[in-house]
C-alpha positions, 0 to 999 in steps of 0.5 A: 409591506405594512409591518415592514413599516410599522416595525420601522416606526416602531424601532427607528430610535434603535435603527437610527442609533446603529446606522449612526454607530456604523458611520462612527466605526467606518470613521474611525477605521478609515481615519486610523491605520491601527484600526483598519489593519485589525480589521484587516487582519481579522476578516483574513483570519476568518475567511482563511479559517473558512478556506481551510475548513472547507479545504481538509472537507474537500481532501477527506472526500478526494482521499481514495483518488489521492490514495489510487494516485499514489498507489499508481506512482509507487508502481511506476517508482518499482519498476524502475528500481527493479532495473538490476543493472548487470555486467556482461564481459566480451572475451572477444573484445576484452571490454565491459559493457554496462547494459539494464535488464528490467527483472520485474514490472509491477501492475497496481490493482484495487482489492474489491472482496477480501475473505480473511475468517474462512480456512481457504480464503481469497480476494477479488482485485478490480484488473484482469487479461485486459491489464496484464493480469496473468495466472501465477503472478505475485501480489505484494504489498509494500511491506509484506506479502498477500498471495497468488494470481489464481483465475483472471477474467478481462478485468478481474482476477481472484488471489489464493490468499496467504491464508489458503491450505494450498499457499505454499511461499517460498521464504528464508531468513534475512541475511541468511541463505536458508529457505523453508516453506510459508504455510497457513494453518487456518487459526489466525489470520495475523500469524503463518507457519514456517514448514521444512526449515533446516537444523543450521539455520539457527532461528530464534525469536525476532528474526526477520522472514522474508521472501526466498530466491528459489521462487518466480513468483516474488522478487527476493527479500521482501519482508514477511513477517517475524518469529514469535514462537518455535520448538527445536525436538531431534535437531529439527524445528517444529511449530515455527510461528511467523507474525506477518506484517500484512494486515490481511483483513485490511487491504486497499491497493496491492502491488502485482509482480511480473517476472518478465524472465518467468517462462524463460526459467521454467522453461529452462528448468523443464529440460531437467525434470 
């Protein structure tokens, strides 16, 4: 307490000369439109300063919530544009009734282990039994594709991943009704391999691959990837290189793909095997 005092005695010419400046300023704003305006506008700018700050810190560290909602509203988005609306004709009544049939749903799971360097690589995913994850389901992302459901627990299931020696994917050239086989050929994990494709499918460099209709797995025409590099000997097409467009060593949320009408298919197509 008493160098609280004795600093006091010692600067009180100093103290008395800043209280007395104060009362001047606080004069002089509140007498002066001018004045008290800048202030205003300064301590607004500074305060708004700190509220962004502390704001953008605030967005950094909600991100991965932010990034779970919009993976949750994409899949909501999907499945209501997976709605294929169709005609079906009455002979008996001569009239056209306009009816929707849900091709598709789409389930939203988190990627929590992901092996991308291996020959046979594979992915954990944070849903299982308990939230409609089945073996053979697709997994999508929104621009590309990343593998098939494999083994499911309650609430997890393991991909057999695009860069796997038994992914087999069924693909075709966009805008084109030729198919061949997706294969990996355990080198790079940003290219895959075009197996099976036809003479008259006319591939060149550039083209677009996408997903094909002859499978269960995958809705049609989602984007694969695109031809780097191919070889034509004998009227055949060999080494067939395909850049992808997942970025398979950097997965967050993918996308899984139920065919509602998938057993009904296979079950259908089993009478003539």
């Amino acid at each position: 307490m008493q160098q609280i005092i004795n600093f006091l005695i010692r600067n009180r010419y100093l103290l008395l000369f800043l209280l007395l400046e104060i009362i001047a300023l606080i004069f002089i704003i509140q007498s002066h439109s001018y004045h008290k305006s800048k202030l205003i506008t300064s301590s607004n700018s500074i305060i708004g300063g700190i509220y962004n700050k502390t704001n953008n810190l605030s967005n950094y560290f909600s991100l991965a919530n932010e990034n779970q909602k919009l993976a949750e509203e994409n899949t909501y988005l999907k499945n209501l544009l997976s709605k294929k609306k169709i005609n079906i004709d009455s002979v008996i009544r001569q009239v056209t009734d306009t009816v929707y049939h849900q091709e598709y749903q789409y389930i939203t799971a988190k990627v929590i282990n992901n092996s991308y360097s291996k020959r046979n690589n594979f992915l954990t995913i944070n849903k299982g039994l308990k939230h409609g994850i089945q073996r053979d389901m697709g997994v999508i992302l929104p621009n590309g594709i990343v593998g098939v459901i494999q083994d499911v627990s309650p609430n997890f299931a393991t991909i057999l991943s695009l860069l796997n020696e038994n992914s087999k994917i069924n693909v075709g050239v966009k805008n084109s009704n030729h198919f061949g086989t997706l294969a990996w050929n355990g080198k790079n994990y940003e290219e895959a391999q075009l197996l099976d494709f036809p003479r008259r499918a006319s591939l060149k460099i550039g083209d677009t691959i996408v997903t094909g209709g002859k499978s269960v797995l995958f809705p049609e025409g989602i984007p694969v990837g695109t031809i780097k590099s191919l070889n034509l000997r004998n009227n055949y097409y060999e080494n067939i290189t395909v850049t992808l467009f997942t970025d398979m060593s950097n997965l967050g949320y993918v996308y899984i793909v139920n065919n509602i009408d998938k057993k009904e298919i296979e079950n259908l197509e089993k009478k003539h095997e």
